[in-house]
Phi, psi and omega in degrees: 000147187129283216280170152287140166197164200255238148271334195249007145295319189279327209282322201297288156348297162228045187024069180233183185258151161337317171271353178275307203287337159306313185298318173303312211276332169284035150261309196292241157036303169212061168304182178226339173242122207227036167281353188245358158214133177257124173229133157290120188219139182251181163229100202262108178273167205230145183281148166063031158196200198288184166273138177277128171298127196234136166222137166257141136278115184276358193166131136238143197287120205277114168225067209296306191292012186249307203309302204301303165000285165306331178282083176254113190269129192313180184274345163257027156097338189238171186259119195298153211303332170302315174276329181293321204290307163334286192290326165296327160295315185287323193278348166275354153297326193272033178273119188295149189254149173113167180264007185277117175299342168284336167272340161310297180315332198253004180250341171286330210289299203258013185324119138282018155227093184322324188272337182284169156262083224287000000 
């Protein structure tokens, strides 16, 4: 929390590509629901291209035991894209900063999707 960062912090972080980690920082960015996480966000221009998206997240509301709650599945079995989207946003904010691998594990752990490899 805190630090300012870009796509390719994020990309760099969780080895996705660039333009899926752009997609990410626009979700965060322009979500609708926008009480559970507070942030800054710029346009940083790049010499000889677009301008770049810079975001700090300054807080976010910690809600583990609501997360799990919600994933309650409709009567056709799956869990909706709004809640899956929620939970997948809040569990990739809550990723530990820093090298300890016993809080990685334990944050790969808390995957809310279970069938994927987080």
């Amino acid at each position: 929390l805190g630090r300012e960062f870009t796509r390719d912090d994020v990309s760099e972080a969780f080895s996705i590509e660039p333009r899926r980690a752009s997609g990410i920082l626009n979700y965060i960015c322009n979500r609708h629901n926008d009480d559970d996480i507070c942030f800054d966000s710029r346009l940083h221009p790049v010499r000889g291209g677009r301008a770049q998206l810079v975001v700090r997240i300054r807080a976010v509301e910690s809600r583990p035991d609501t997360i799990r709650r919600q994933r309650t599945d409709r009567p056709g079995g799956k869990v909706s894209d709004r809640q899956y989207d929620r939970q997948m946003a809040h569990w990739l904010l809550s990723r530990p900063a820093g090298g300890d691998t016993a809080k990685l594990a334990a944050w790969q752990a808390a995957c809310p999707v279970r069938e994927a490899s987080c």
